[in-house]
N, C-alpha and C positions, 0 to 999 in steps of 0.2 A: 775830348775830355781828359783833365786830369791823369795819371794814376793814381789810384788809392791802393795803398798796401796792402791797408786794414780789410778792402772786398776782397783781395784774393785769399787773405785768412779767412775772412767767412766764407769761402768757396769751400775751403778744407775744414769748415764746420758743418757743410754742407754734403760733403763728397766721404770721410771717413766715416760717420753713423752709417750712410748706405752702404757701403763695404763691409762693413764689422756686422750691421742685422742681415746683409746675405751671405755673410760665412758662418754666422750661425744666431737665429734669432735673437737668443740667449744675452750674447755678449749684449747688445745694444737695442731691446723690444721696441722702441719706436724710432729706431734709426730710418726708418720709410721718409719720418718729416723731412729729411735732408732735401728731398727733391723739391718737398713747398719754398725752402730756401732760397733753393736755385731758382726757382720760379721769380721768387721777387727780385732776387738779383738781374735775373735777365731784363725782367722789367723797366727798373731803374738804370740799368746801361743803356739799351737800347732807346727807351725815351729821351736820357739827356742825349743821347748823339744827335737823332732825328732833332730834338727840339733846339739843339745848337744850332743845327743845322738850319732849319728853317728861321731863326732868330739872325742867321747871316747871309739868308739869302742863298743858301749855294746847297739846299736840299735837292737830293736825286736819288730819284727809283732806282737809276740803274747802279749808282755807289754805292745806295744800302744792299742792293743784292749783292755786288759783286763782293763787299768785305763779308758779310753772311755765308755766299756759297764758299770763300778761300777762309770763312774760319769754322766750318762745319764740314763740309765734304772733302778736303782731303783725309782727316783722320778717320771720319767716318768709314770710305772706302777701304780703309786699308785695313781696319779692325773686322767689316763686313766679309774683304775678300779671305782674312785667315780663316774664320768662323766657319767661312763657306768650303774651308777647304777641309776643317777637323772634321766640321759635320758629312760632309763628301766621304772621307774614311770610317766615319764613326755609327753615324744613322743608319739604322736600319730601312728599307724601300719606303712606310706606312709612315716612318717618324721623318723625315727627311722630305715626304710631301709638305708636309705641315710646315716644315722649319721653312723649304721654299715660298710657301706662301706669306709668311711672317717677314720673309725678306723682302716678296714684292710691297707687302704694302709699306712696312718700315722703307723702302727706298723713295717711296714719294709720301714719306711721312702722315700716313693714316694708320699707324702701326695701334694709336689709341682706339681707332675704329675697330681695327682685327679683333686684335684681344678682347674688347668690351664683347665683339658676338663669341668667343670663342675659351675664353679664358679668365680665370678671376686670378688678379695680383696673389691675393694669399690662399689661393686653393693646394691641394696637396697636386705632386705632378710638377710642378713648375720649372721642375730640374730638365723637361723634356724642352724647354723654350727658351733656346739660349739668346734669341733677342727680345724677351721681355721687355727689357729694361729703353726700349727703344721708344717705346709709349712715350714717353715725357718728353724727347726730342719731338713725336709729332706735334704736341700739345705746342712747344714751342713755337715752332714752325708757323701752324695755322696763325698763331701768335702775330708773327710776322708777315703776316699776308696780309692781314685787315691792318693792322695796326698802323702803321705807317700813311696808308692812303685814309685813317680816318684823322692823324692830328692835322695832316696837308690839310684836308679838308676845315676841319674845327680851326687852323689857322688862316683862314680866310677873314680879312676885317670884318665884314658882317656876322663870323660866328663865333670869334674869339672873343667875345666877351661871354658867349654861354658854354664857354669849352671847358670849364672849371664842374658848371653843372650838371653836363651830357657825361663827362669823364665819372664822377660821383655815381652820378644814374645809372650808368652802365654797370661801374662798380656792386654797385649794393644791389642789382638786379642779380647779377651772378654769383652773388654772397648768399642771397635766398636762397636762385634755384640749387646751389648744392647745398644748404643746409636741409634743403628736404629732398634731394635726391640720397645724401647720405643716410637719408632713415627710410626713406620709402622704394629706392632705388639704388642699394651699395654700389654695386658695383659700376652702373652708369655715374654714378658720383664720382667714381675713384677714377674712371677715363672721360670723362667726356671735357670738350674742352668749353661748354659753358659752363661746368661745374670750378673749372681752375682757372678763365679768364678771369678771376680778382683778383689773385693769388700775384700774376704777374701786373695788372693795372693799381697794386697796392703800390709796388716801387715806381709805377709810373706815377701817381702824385702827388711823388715824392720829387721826382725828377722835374715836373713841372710848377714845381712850387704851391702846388694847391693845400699843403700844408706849412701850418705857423714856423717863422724860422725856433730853434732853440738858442737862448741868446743867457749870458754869463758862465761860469763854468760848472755849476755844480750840478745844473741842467741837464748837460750834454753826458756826463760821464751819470748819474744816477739813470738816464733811459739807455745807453748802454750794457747799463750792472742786468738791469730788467730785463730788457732785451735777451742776454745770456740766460737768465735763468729763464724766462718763458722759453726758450729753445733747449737748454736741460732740462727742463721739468717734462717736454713734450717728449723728449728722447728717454727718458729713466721709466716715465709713467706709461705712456702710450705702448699697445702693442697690437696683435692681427686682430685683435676685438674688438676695439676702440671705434666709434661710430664717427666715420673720417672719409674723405674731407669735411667739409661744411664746418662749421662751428668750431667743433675744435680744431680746425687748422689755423684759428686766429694766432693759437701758440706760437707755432713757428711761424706764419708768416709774420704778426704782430713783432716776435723777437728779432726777427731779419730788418724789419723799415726800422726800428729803433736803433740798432746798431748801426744801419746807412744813414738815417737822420745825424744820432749821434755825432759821423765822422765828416759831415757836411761842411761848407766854408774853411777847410783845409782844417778842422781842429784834429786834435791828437789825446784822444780819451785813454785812459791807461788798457780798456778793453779795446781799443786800437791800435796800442801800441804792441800789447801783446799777440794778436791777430796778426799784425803788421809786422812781427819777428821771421826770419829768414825761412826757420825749418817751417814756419805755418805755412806762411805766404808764399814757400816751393812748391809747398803741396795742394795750395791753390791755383797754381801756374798751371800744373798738368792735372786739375780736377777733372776736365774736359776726357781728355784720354784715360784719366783711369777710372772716369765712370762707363767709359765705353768699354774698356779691357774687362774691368774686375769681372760682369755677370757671367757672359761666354767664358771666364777661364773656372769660374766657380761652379757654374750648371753641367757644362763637360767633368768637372770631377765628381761631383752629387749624381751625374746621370751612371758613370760608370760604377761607383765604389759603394753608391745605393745608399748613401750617408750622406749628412753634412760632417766637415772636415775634424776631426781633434785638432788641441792646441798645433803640434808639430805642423800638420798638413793645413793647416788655415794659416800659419803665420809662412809659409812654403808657396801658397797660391798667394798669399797678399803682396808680399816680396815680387814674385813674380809678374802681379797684376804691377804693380810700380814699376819694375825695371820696364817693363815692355811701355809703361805712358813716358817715363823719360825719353825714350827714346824716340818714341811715337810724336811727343814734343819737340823736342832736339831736331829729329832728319824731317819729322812731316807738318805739324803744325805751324812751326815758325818759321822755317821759311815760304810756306804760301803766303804768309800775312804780308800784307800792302804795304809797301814801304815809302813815302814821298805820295805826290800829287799824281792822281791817277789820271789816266788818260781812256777816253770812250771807247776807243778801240780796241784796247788791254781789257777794259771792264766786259766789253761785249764779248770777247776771246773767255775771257774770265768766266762769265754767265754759263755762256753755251758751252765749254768743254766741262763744267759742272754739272750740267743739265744729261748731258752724252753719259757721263759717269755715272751716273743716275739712272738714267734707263738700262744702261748694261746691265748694271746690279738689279733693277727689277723685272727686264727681262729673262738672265739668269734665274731667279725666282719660277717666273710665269713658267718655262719651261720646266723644272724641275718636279714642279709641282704638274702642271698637266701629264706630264708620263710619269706620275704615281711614281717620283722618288729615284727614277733612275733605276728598276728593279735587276737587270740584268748585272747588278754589282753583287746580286745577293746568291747563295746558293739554294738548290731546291728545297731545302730540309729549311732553311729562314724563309724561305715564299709558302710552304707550307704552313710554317707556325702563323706565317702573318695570316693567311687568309682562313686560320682557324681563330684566331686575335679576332677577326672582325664579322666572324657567322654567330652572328647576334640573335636574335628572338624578332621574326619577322615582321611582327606587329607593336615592335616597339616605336616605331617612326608616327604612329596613328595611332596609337594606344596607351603611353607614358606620354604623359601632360607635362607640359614643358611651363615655364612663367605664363602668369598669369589665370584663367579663369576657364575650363571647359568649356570647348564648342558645341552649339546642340546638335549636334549630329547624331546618328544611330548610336549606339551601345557597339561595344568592341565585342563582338563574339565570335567563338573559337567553338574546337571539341566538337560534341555530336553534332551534323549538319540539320539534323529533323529537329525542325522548330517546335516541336512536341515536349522537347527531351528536357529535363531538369535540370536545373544550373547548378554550378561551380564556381562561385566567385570568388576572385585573384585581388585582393584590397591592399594597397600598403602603395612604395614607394619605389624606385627605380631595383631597390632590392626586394621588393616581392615580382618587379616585372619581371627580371631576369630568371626567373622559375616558371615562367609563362612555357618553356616547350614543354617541361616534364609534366606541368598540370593538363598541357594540350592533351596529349600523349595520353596520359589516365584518365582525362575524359572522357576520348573516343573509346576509350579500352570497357570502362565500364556505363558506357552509355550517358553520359552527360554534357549538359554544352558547357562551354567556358565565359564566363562576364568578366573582363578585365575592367580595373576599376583602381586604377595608379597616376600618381602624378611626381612625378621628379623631385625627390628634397624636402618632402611632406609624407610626415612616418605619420602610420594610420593606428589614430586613438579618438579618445573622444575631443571633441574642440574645444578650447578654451578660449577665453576672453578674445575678442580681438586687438589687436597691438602691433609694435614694431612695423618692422617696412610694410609694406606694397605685397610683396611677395610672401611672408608671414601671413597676414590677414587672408590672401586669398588660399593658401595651405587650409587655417582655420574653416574657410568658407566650404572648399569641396570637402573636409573633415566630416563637415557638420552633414551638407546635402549626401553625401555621398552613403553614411549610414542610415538617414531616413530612405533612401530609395533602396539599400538593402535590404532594412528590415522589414520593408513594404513588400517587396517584390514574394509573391508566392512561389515563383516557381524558384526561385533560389534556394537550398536546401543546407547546400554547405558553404562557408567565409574561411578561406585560406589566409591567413595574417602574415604579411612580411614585412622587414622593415630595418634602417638602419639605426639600432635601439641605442647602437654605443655614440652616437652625433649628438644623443641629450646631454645638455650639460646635469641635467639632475636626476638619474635615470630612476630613482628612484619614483621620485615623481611622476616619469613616464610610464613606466609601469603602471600608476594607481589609474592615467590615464588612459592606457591602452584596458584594464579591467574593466570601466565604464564602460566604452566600447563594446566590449566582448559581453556584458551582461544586458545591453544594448542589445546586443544581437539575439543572444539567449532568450529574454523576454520574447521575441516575434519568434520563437520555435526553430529559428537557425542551428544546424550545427558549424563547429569554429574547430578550425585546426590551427595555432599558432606555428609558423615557420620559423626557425631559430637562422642566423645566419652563417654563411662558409666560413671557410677557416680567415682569417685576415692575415694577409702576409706583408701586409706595410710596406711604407716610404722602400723603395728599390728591390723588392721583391720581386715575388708572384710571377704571372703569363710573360709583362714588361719587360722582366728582368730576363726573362727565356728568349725572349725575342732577339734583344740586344746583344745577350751573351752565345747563341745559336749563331749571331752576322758574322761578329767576330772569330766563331770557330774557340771557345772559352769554355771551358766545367759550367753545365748548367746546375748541376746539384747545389752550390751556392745558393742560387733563387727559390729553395725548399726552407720550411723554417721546419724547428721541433715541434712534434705533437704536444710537448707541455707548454711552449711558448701558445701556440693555437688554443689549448685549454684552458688558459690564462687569459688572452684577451676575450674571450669567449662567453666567460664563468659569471661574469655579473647580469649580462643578457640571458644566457642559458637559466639560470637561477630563477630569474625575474619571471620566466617565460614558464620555467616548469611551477612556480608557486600557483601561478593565475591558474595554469589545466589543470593540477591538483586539488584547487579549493573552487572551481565552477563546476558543476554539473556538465557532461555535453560540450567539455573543452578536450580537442587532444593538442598533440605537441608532437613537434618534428622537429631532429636536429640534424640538420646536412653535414655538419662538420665531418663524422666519421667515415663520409664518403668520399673523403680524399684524406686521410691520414690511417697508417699504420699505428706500431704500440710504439715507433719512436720518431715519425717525422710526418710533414704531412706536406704533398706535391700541389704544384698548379697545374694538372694536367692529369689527362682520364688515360682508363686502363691499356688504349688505345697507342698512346705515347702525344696523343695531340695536345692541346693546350687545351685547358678548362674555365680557364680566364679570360676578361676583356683586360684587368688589370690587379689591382692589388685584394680588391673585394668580391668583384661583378663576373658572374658567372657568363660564359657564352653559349650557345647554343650545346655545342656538344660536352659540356660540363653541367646542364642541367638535365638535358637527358641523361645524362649519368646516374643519375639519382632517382629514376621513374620507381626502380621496384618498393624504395624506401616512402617515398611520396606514395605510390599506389595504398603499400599498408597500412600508411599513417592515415590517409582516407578513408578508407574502407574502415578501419576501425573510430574517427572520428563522427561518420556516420551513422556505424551499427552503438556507438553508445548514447549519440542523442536521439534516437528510434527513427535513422532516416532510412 
């Protein structure tokens, strides 16, 4: 094929929004579309090759691999082996497993698989996974596994005249299922790769002609203009909110076939020609490497400095993210690239020492990750914090409800063993679970059982309409069941309320919801203790922050924030929380805050020196026992005022 200038300016229309939205949202909120870009581009290259190919007879599996593995896996490895070396110095034992793992599977390209069970794209944390970004090469990848053996196929005389139709079908089957995985299932939307196989089948039928040519000129250059601006309007408008892919991914991919139709039959549209300018189209050249460079050089700074970067320090990593793809292009990518008529036995040399590089790097992984990170890198005082990092609340694995719908299985009970003894129920969401020892603890102390009654990302109020995804609705659903079987249950006495209030966007509104709730309760004779949440120590804080800065042998008091900054993100839940106890009968109120803050700072870690934290929010075991005596009284008196 051809070159076309103007595609490697759209590669760097492609490749600088994702760079500029991961060095900091702000600059570019929907710079994420860059990679649907990429998607169609790959599309449309890859199908005219294959389709030339087979159009002259001299299509081969083993040439499309071998140009595939010598234009992927040299730079690949070389960006994976640095990564693997910062993270080797840098990762703490616990963090360092995980990254291993993220390598093995990004090294045989299911990296979209990993993250989908493990990680969401726009979750907070992501600074901890510096091959996120690796997702989208497996998408590719799988891409190329099918693809190729289905046009062979579809070019068969007998099927080529329905190859236009099956291509279509297949298309707009994968258009649905992520238009409703994007609402019913985000995140499997955002990885999975039937949700992005159209994204890249959109530039394929383009490549195979399945759409009209564009013909005089005024044509060609007005679906260009459009083209740019559906891919600005997606990049200026869109941001982590945006209900995506699906549907509205038509923006950017739609902008990307426009601009590739546009620049078809060798024309020269002015949005081509400007694409097609020198400084674009260099930075289209080494799109490839500086989408590999930029994330690893960005998430290694956001992991240590606990930020995303200011002006100085982002245009310092960007710089840097470039210098390292030029050169990454210059010594590694171009020259594996194939030069002249290949030969089978080069090709097969070619395959197999790509495949070998391949298993090392996820071998390496497999290893790293089975001996938990390597621990013998860390000192006693970091193996201590880590495995206070991870003494969690025992019964969270079986008792915080994960996606989807409760199993009917027994009731989660804790606290007094005499099935006699009157309950205590734990209600709300992975932040009232993580209070589950202290409530254990005061259970047994004053004779009560415990009914754990949580589900992960579902704050406990009363339920509203049902709507939005999959996940949403079923929140709603155990909302709903979950307070008729409290306020049924007799021998329940008291409803412990937890929850992460500040995740509302409307907290106001959650509040008048959580009051229903608790007047709900009030009605069947329950008494209710509202739990307020820990201090929040944010993006690079908290326990994390201890951990990391503990490997390194670094001032952990950095990872403490101020008691007014803690009182301040506090104050509107606090608030919300003391109005409802004040204006119910038979309501108390608990605020854990002051049990880890002084009158001028407040730590992630109990009086012990351990660590109190899982992370930035989430108490661990020995951080909730912390707080039994406070929990004890706040019971005991939420009790004796509703006459229990």
């Amino acid at each position: 094929m051809k070159y076309r200038a103007d595609i490697s300016g759209l590669r760097a229309l492609a490749v600088v929004p994702v760079v500029l939205y991961h060095a900091h949202a702000a600059l570019m909120p929907g710079g994420f579309v860059g990679v649907d870009v990429f998607f169609v581009i790959s599309g449309y290259l890859i199908t005219a090759i294959i389709a030339g190919d087979l159009a002259q007879g001299r299509f081969s599996l083993l040439t499309f691999y071998d140009r595939r593995i010598r234009r992927i896996v040299p730079a690949y490895a070389l960006v994976m082996g640095v990564t693997l070396l910062a993270a080797l110095v840098s990762l703490p034992p616990l963090m360092l497993a995980f990254f291993g793992k993220s390598l093995e599977f990004a090294s045989v390209f299911l990296a979209n698989k990993h993250f989908l069970a493990t990680a969401g794209y726009f979750q907070p944390g992501v600074e901890e996974l510096p091959l996120l970004h690796t997702w989208s090469l497996a998408v590719e990848e799988q891409f190329y596994l099918f693809w190729p053996l289905a046009l062979f196929a579809l070019s068969h005389p007998r099927l080529r005249p329905i190859r236009g139709v099956v291509v279509w079908a297949v298309l707009l089957a994968s258009l649905y299922v992520a238009s409703q995985n994007a609402v019913l299932r985000p995140n499997s939307g955002f990885y999975n790769f039937t949700s992005r196989a159209w994204e890249l089948l959109a530039g394929g039928v383009l490549a195979l002609g399945l759409l009209p040519r564009l013909r005089g000129r005024l044509l060609p250059e007005l679906a260009a203009l459009i083209g740019v601006g559906l891919i600005g309007w997606a990049l200026f408008t869109f941001s982590r909110t945006t209900v995506f892919p699906g549907l509205n991914a038509l923006f950017p991919v739609g902008g990307a076939l426009l601009i590739l139709w546009a620049g078809e039959e060798g024309r020269q549209t002015l949005v081509g020609r400007v694409l097609g300018l020198a400084p674009i189209a260099g930075i289209g050249l080494i799109s490839y490497s500086l989408y590999l460079w930029h994330w690893p050089i960005l998430a290694f700074y956001k992991f240590h400095v606990g930020h995303d970067p200011d002006l100085v320090a982002g245009v310092v990593l960007v710089v840097l993210a470039v210098g390292a793809s030029i050169l990454s292009w210059r010594y590694v990518e171009a020259p594996f690239r194939r030069h002249g008529p290949p030969e089978r036995r080069s090709e097969i040399r070619s395959i197999r020492n790509g495949l070998i590089v391949l298993a090392v790097l996820a071998g390496t992984g497999l290893v790293i990750h089975e001996t938990n990170g390597l621990p013998f890198r860390a000192s006693a005082a970091t193996r201590a914090a880590q495995a206070s990092l991870t003494d969690v609340w025992a019964g969270s694995k079986a008792c915080l409800q994960g996606p989807g719908l409760p199993r009917g299985d027994a009731p989660c009970r804790f606290g007094d063993p005499d099935p006699k003894a009157p309950l205590i129920a734990l209600f709300g969401d992975s932040f009232a679970n993580h209070h589950a020892p202290a409530f254990d603890a005061v259970a047994r102390q004053l004779g009560y059982g415990l009914l754990q009654v949580t589900k992960a990302g579902c704050q406990p109020m009363a339920p509203r309409a049902l709507g939005g995804s999959q996940e949403a609705q079923n929140c709603e659903i155990f909302r709903g069941r979950s307070l008729e079987a409290l306020a049924a249950n007799p021998e329940v006495r008291l409803v412990a309320i937890g929850g992460l209030w500040s995740a509302q966007p409307d907290l106001p509104a959650a509040m008048a919801d959580l009051r229903k709730a608790v007047e709900q309760l009030r009605r069947a004779g329950k008494a209710v203790l509202l739990v307020g949440p820990p201090p929040d120590f944010g993006l690079g804080f908290g326990a994390r922050c201890v951990l990391r800065r503990r490997f390194l042998g670094l001032d952990e008091s950095v990872c403490n924030i101020s008691a007014e900054t803690a009182r301040e993100r506090s104050a509107g839940v606090e608030q919300g929380l003391a109005a409802i106890a004040a204006s119910v009968p038979g309501v108390g109120l608990y605020l854990p805050r002051e049990g880890f803050c002084d009158a001028t700072s407040c730590r992630p870690t109990v009086p012990d020196g351990r660590l109190g934290y899982v992370d930035n929010g989430h108490l661990n075991a020995p951080g909730s026992l912390s707080l039994v005596p406070g929990v004890k009284s706040a019971v005991e008196k939420a009790l004796a005022g509703a006459g229990g």
